[in-house]
N, C-alpha and C positions, 0 to 999 in steps of 0.2 A: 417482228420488231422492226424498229429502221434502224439506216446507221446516223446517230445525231452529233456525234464529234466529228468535228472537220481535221485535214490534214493541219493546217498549219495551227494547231491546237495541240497536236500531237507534237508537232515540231517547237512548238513553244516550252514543252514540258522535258523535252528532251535535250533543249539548249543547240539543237540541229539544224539547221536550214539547207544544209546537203545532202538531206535525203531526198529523193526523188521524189515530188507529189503523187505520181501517178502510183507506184508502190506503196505509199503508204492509202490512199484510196484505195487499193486493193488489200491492203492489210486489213484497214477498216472491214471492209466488203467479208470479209473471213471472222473476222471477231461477232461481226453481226449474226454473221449463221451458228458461230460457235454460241453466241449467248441465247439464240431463241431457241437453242436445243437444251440450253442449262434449265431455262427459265421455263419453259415448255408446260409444264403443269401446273407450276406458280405462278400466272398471268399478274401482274401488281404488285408483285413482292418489293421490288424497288420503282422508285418514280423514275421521270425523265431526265429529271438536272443529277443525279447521281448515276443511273444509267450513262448518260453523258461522260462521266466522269471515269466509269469503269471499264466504257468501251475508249478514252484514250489512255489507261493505264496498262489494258491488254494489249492495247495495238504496239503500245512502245517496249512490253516486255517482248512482245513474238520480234520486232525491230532488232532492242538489245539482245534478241537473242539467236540471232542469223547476222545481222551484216555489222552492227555496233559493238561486236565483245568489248569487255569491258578486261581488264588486267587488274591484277592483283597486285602489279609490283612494277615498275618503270626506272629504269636507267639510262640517265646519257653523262658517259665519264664517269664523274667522281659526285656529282647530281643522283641522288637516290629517292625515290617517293613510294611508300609501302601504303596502301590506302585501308583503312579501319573498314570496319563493318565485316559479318561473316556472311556470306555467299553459301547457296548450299545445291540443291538441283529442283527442278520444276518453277513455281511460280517464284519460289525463294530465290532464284538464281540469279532476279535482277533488283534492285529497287524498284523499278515499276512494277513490277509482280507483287511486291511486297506489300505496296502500297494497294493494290490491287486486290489481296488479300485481306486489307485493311478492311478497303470500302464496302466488300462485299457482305454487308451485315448478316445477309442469310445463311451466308456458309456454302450456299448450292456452288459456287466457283472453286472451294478448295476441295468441294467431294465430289465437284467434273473430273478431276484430277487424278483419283485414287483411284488404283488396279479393280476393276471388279471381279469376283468368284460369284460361282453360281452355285450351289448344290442340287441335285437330283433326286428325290427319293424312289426307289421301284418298290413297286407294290409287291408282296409277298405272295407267292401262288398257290402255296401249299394251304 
């Protein structure tokens, strides 16, 4: 694949302009390999403009989820702000994931996700 989202696309989505370019180029650079490994045997499944769209949803969920935590609850003094929405873990953990999940029509992104089991059968020799 390539990487088609630019940084300050990511930083546009994310309300950020203090993130660091070159880290979030490098985030891209990782969601890229993450996706041609998703997509790997479904060449075409999504186009380019949405592609676009999904590699800056991923790049700002892996962002919100190393150096942007996000809080649940903010206090200064007698100033209180509880913020709505449920949080959960994996892609759910941020809105960008969520959204991310959204876009991903095919599903290959939320079942990158999921623990894989393998079973074994051995042949019987008797």
């Amino acid at each position: 694949m390539a990487v088609l989202a630019t940084y300050s696309e990511v930083q546009d989505i994310m309300q950020d302009t203090t993130i660091d370019n070159t880290y979030i180029t490098n985030v891209l650079t990782t969601v890229d390999r993450i996706l041609t490994k998703v997509y790997e045997y479904y060449t075409g499944v999504v186009g380019n403009d949405l592609l676009t769209e999904i590699q800056k949803y991923y790049a700002a969920h892996i962002i919100a989820s190393t150096t942007s935590r996000m809080g649940a609850e903010e206090q200064v003094g007698e100033a209180r702000i509880k913020y709505i929405g449920k949080w959960d873990v994996g892609f759910n953990a941020t809105p960008y994931g969520q959204i991310l999940l959204a876009l991903d029509t095919s599903g290959l992104i939320a079942k990158s996700a999921l623990k894989t089991a393998s079973i074994y059968a051995i042949k019987s020799f008797e």
